[in-house]
N, C-alpha and C positions, 0 to 999 in steps of 0.2 A: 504494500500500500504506500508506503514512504518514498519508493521509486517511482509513482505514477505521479504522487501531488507532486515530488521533487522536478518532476519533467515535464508538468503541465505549466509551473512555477518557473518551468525554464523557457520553455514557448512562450509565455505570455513576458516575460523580459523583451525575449528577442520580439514580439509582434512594437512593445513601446519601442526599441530601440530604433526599428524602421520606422516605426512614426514620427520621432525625435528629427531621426533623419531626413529623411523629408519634408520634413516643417522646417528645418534648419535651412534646406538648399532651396524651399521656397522663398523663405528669407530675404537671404541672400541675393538668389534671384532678381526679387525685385529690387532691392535695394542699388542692384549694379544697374537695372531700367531707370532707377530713378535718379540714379545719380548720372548716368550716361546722360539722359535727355537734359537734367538741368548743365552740363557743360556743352548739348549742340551735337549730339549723337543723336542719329534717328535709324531705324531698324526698317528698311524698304521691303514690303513682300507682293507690290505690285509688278508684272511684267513693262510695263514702262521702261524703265532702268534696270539694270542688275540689283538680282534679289539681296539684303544683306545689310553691313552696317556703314551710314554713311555720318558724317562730318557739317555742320553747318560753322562756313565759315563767312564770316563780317564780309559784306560789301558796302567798302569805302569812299564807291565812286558812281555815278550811272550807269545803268543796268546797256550791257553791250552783245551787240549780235556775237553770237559764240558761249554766251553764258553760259553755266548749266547751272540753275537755281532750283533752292527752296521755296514755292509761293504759294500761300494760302489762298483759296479762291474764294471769290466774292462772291455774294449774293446775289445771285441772277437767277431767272428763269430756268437757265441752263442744265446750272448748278444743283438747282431745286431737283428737276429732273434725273440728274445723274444719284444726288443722293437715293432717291424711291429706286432707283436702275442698280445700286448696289456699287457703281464705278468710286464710290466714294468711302475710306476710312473714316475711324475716330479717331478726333487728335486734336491740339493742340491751338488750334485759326480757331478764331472768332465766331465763327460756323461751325465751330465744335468738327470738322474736318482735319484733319491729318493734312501735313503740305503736300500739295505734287514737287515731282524734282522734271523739270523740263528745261527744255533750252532754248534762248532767246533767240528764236530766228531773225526777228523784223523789231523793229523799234520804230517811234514817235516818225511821221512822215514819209516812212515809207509804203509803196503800196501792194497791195496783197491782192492777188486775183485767185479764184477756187473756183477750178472746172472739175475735169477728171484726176485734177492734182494741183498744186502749189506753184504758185509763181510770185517770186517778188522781186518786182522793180523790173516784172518782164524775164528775173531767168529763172526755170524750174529749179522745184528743190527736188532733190530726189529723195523716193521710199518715200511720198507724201499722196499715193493715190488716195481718193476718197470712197471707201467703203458706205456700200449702201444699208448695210445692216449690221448691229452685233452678235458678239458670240449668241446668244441666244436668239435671234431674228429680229429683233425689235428694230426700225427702223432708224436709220441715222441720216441725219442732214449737214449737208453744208454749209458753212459761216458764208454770208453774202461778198467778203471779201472789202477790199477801201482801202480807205490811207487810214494807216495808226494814228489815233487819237493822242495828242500832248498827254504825258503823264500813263502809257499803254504799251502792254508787249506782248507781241503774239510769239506762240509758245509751241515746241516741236520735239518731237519724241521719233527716234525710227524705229520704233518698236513697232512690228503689224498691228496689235491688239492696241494700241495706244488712243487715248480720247484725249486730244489737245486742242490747241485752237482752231486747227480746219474746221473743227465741229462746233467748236464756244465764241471761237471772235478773239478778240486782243482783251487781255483786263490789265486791270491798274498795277502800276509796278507797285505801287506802296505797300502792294503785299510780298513782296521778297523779302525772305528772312535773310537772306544770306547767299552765297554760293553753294553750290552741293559739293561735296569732297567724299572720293571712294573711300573708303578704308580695309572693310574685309569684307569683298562682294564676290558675286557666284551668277554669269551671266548660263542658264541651261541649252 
């Protein structure tokens, strides 16, 4: 009988020990999310960009074609839309969205034309065809195209699957957080 309670007594240590354990590395865990994010670490798991951990770093200067930023998206119709469509994280914007990391193709006065693909200032971008539908079918439309608005940056990803500004228009620079910076990423 001593040997049964002895090793049920012993099982039931070992079942707290993996609990300890595990409660400790979720801890942990989060503590290394929470401290990452307040230094400007963000963890990407959209196809957009490569999946993984990236860097926001200060932009000190006007936002320039070739960026690759952080920007929160603004409250638009669009956006509204994309949230219900699922396109959209939780995070940290003002919209209680997650940033996109895209890159500034076009800036303030230049102009953007959208037919079957991307053209600015007259020369195509490439990997910018216009998909008629998403992963799931739901229909997608085209931004009507113009000249970038003062204070506006239209936004480009060559990812297939990617929903940038072909589809949303130019928005406000005032929402870049920053630059994007790889750190430890994983393109599939």
């Amino acid at each position: 009988m001593t040997d049964a309670r002895s090793r049920t007594a012993s099982r039931a240590r070992q079942q707290w020990m993996v609990v300890v354990v595990i409660a400790t590395g979720l801890v942990v865990a989060i503590t290394v999310l929470v401290a990452g994010a307040a230094a400007g670490y963000r963890l990407n798991m959209t196809a957009s960009e490569p999946l993984g951990i990236w860097r926001i770093r200060p932009l000190k200067r006007p936002p320039a074609v070739g960026d690759l930023v952080f920007i929160c998206p603004p409250e638009t119709e669009a956006f509204s839309e994309a949230r219900v469509r699922g396109y959209l994280r939780s995070g940290v914007c003002p919209t209680g969205d997650a940033p996109l990391i895209k890159m500034v193709i076009a800036i303030e006065g230049q102009r953007i034309e959208i037919g079957a693909d991307v053209r600015i200032d007259g020369l195509r971008i490439p990997q910018t065809t216009i998909v008629p539908a998403d992963g799931k079918g739901r229909p997608l439309h085209g931004d009507a195209g113009g000249i970038v608005p003062a204070g506006r940056v239209f936004l480009y990803s060559p990812f297939v699957a990617s929903w940038d500004s072909r589809y949303f228009g130019s928005i406000p620079a005032s929402g870049i957080l920053g630059l994007a910076e790889e750190v430890v990423t994983y393109a599939p």
